[in-house]
C-alpha positions in Angstrom: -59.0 -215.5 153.3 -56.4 -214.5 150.7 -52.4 -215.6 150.9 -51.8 -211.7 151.9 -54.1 -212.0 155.1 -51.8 -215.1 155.7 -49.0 -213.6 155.7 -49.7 -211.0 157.7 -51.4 -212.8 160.4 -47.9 -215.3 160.7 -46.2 -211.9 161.5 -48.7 -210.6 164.1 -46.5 -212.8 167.4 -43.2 -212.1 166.2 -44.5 -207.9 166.1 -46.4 -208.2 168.9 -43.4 -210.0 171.1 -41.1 -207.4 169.5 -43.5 -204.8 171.2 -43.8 -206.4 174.7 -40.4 -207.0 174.5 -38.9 -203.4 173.9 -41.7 -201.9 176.8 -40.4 -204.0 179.5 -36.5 -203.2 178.5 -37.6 -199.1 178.2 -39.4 -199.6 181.9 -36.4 -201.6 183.7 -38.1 -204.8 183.8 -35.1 -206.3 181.9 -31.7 -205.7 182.8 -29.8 -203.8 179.5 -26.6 -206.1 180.5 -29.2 -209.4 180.3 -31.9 -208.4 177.2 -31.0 -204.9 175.5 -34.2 -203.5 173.9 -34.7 -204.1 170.0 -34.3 -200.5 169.7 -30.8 -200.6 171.0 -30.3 -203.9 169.0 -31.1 -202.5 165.7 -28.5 -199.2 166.7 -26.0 -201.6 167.1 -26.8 -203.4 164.0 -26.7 -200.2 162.3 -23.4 -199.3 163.6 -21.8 -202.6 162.7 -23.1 -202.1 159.3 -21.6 -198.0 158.7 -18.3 -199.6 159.8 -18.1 -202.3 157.5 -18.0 -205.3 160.3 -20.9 -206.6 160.3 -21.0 -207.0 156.1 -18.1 -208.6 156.1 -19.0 -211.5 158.9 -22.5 -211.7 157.3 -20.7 -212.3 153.7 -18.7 -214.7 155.4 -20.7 -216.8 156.9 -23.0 -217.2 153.7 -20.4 -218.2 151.6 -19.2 -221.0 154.6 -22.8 -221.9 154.2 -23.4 -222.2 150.6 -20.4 -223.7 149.9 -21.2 -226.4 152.5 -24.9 -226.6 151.3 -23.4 -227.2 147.8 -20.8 -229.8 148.7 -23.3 -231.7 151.4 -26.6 -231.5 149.3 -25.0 -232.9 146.1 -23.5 -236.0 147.9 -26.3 -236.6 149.9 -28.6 -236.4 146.9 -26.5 -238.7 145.0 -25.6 -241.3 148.4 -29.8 -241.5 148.4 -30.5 -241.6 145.0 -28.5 -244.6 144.5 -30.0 -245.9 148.0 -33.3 -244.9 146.6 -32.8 -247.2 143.7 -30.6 -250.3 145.0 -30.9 -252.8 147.6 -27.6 -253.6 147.2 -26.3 -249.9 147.7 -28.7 -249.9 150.7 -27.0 -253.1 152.3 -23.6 -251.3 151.3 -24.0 -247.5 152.3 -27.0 -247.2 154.7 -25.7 -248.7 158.2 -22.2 -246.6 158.1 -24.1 -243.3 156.9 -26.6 -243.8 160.0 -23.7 -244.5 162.3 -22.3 -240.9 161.2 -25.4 -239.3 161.4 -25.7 -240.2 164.9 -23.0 -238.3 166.1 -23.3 -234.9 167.3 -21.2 -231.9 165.9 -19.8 -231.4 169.2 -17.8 -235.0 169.5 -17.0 -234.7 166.0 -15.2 -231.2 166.2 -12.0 -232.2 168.0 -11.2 -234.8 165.1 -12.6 -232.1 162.5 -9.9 -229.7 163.4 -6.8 -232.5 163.8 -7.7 -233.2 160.3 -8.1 -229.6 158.7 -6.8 -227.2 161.6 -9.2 -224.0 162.3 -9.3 -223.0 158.3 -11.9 -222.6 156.1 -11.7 -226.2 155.0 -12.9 -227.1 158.7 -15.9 -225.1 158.7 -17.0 -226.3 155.4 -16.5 -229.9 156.1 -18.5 -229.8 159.2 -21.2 -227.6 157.1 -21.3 -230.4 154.5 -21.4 -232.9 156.7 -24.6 -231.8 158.4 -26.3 -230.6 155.3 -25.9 -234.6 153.3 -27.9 -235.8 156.0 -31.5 -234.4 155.2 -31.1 -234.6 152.0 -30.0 -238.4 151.6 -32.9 -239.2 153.9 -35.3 -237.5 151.9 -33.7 -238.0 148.4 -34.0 -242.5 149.6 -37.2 -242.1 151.3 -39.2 -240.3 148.3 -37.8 -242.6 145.6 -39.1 -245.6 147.6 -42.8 -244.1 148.0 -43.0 -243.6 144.6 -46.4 -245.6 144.0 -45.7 -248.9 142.2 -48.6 -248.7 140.0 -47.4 -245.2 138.4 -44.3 -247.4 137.4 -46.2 -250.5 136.1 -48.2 -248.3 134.1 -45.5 -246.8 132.8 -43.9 -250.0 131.9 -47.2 -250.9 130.2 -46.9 -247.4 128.2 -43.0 -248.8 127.0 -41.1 -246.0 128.7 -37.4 -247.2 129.2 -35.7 -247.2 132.8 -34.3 -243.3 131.8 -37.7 -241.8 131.1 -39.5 -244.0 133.9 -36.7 -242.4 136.4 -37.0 -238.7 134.7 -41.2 -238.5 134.0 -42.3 -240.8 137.3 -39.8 -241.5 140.1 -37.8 -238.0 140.1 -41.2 -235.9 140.1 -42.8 -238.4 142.2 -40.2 -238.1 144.8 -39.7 -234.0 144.6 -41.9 -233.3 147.3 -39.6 -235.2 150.3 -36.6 -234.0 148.1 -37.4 -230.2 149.1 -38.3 -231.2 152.2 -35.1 -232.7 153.0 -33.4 -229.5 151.1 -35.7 -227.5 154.2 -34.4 -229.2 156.7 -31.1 -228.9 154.9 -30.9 -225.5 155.0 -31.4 -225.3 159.2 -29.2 -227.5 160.2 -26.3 -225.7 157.5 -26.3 -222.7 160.1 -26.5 -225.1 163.2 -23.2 -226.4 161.9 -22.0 -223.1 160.9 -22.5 -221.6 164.4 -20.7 -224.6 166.1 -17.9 -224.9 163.2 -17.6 -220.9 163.8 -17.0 -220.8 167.3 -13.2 -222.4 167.3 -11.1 -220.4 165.6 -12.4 -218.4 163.4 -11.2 -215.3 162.7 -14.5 -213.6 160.7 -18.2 -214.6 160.3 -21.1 -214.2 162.7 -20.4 -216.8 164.8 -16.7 -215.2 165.6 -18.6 -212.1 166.0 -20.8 -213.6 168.9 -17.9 -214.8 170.4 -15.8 -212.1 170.3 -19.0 -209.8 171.8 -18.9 -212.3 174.5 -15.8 -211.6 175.7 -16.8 -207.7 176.3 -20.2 -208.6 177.4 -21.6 -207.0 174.0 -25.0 -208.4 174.9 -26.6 -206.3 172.4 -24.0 -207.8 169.2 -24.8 -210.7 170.8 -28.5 -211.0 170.3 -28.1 -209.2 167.0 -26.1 -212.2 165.8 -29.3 -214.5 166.9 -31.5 -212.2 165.2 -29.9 -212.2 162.0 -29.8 -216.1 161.9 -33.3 -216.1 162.5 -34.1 -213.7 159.7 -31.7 -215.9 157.8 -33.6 -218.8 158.0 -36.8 -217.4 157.2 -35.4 -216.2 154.1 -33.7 -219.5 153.2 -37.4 -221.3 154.5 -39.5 -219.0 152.2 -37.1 -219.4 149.1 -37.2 -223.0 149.6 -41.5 -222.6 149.7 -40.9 -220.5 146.2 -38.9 -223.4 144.9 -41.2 -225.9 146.2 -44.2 -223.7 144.5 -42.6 -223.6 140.9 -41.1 -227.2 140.6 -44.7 -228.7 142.0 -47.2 -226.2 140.7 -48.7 -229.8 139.3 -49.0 -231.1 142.5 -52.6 -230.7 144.4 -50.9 -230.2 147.6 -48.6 -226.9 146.5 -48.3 -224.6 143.8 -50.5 -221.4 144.4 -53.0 -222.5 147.3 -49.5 -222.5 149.5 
């Protein structure tokens, strides 16, 4: 069976619960005020969208994102690289960035906001802060399983510590790097939608909130909708990436 017929099969639930869904909303098995139907979901979305709203929180929100992604993942890669590499910056680093990483979003948000109020700079922070996580993890845990006989035979070919790091350890760690970056990218919204509900004045989150307050089930769902088909896009560019930079790899490239 071909990659196509993959595809298409995955899609086959989500379709099919789409279906079921909208034929017990049309025949009053669910309440419009509890579950609108997809149809009416997809009239709102296409409302939000003529008037400008909905563009605007969507842009919003993915630049909060990216931003954070960008800020997180490059300190977490560079916390777990030197991690990955040093016992000593293990002994240093490891037990306080654990101890962080244990606390929820929620306990943390009070003391995010006394520090940078309900501004941008909140949202991000918390954004970042989620993101470094995964990515640290990963970045440490694939430079340790590097097999220690690809490096001794290295050594035995007289490549120096740079091209030992840059033709063995960085390529032999990729794989847990982008899955750490996968992971990365899910818990970016997570903090996103908790960062966006205090305060915020645009972005979906805000948008869910303030459809709350009118009972706007149907904005509502849309916003959970649209974070869902956000993070199968992020997921299957992450797969592309993970294709191209370990098309060497038996496990990936074009069997994936």
């Amino acid at each position: 069976m071909g990659t196509r017929a993959h595809v298409a099969l995955s899609w086959i639930a989500p379709v099919l619960l789409i279906a079921v869904w909208e034929w017990l909303a049309r025949n009053g098995w669910i309440a419009p005020h509890v579950l609108p139907a997809p149809s009416k979901v997809v009239a709102t979305a296409w409302k939000l969208a003529l008037h400008g709203t909905l563009l605007r929180d969507l842009g919003t929100s993915l630049l909060r994102a990216a931003a954070g992604f960008a800020i997180g993942g490059g300190i977490g890669f560079a916390l777990g690289t030197l991690v990955g590499f040093s016992r000593l910056a293990e002994a240093l680093v490891d037990r306080s960035v654990q101890m962080i990483r244990a606390i929820p979003f929620l306990a943390l948000l009070p003391l995010v906001i006394v520090w940078f109020g309900v501004g941008e700079g909140q949202k991000i922070f918390l954004v970042s802060l989620g993101v470094a996580f995964p990515v640290y993890i990963n970045t440490t845990l694939g430079i340790r399983q590097v097999d220690p006989k690809l490096l001794e035979l290295g050594r035995v070919r007289g490549l120096s510590t740079a091209l030992l790091i840059r033709r063995i350890v960085l390529p032999g760690a990729l794989p847990s790097i982008l899955t750490g970056v996968r992971y990365a990218l899910a818990t970016a919204w997570l903090a996103l939608v908790v960062a966006e509900t205090i305060g915020a004045q645009a972005g979906l989150g805000f948008l869910a909130m303030d459809a709350r307050e009118f009972l706007r089930t149907d904005v509502i769902v849309l916003t959970i909708v649209i974070y869902a088909l956000i993070g199968v896009l992020a997921d299957s560019l992450a797969r592309l990436l993970e294709r191209r930079l370990l098309a060497w790899h038996p496990n990936y490239g074009a069997a994936r």
